[in-house]
C-alpha positions, 0 to 999 in steps of 0.5 A: 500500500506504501508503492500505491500512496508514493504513486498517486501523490506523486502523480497527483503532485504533477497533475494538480498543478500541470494547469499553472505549469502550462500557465507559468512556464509553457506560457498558454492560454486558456485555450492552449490549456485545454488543448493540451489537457484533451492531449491528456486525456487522450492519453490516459484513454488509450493507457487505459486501453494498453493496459491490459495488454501491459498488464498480461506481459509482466504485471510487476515490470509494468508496475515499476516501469509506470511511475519511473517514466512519470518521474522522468516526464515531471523532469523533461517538463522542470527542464523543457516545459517551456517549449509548446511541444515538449509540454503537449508531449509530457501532458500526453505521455503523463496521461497515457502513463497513468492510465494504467496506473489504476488498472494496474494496481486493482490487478496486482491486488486480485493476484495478491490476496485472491480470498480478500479482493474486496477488503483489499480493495477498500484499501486500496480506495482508501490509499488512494484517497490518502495520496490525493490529498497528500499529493495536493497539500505537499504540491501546494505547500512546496508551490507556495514556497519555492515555485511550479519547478520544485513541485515536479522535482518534487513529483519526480522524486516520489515517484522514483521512490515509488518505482525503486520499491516497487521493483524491489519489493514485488521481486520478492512475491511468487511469479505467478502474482506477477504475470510471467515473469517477476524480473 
């Protein structure tokens, strides 16, 4: 449940505040914000339309690889956001990313506790509650202090966080939790 929480809020810290990123750093308007938030949403559709095909291949690679390549678009975006392209690029693959996110770990959680799917469950939703408001009040807390930049390093890192226990700690569970293979 950790890897759940450091994903959401690290997720959350990123999409909370991509509107005044875009606003701030990208320099859009009100109508290249939508824009790039329809390239978002596009992409989460169609993540959450890969998903199950991800998930079949290898569900704890697939676990860990999800918020490694958010942390490094939270990046992409402290180092080029200010380009128009890299921005819609970011916002594209960011929801394309995500999109898996919640499949994946409603997955994991059936493969992990078959006999306690709905239990685990409520925890699960209860997790990602938790990480929300984490996600919100630590991006704002940090947005207030030190800026839109800080905020998605901050993301970055959290997210890394969430990749590095993920893949070392689902290493551990029996291959057949995790798909085909656990490496």
């Amino acid at each position: 449940m950790l890897a759940v929480i450091l994903v959401f809020t690290g997720h959350f810290a990123f999409f909370i505040y991509l509107r005044p990123f875009l606003e701030t750093v990208t320099v859009v308007g009100v109508n290249g914000v939508s824009a790039i938030l329809l390239a978002l949403g596009i992409g989460s559709f169609i993540g959450t339309s890969a998903s199950g095909w991800l998930l079949g291949r290898n569900l704890g690679l697939t676990l860990a690889l999800v918020p490694l390549l958010m942390a490094g678009l939270a990046l992409v975006a402290v180092l080029a956001g200010s380009s128009l392209a890299v921005a819609t690029i970011v916002a594209s693959l960011l929801g394309f990313a995500f999109g898996t996110v919640p499949v994946g770990w409603s997955t994991w959680l059936t493969k992990a506790v078959p006999d306690e799917a709905e239990s685990g469950g409520g925890l699960l939703v209860a997790a990602i509650q938790i990480a929300m408001s984490l996600g919100a009040a630590v991006g704002g807390v940090i947005f207030d202090q030190a800026g839109i930049l800080v905020v998605f390093a901050t993301s970055a890192v959290i997210l890394l966080a969430s990749a590095s226990l993920i893949f070392f700690q689902l290493r551990t569970f029996p291959s057949a939790c995790l798909g085909q293979s656990a490496r």
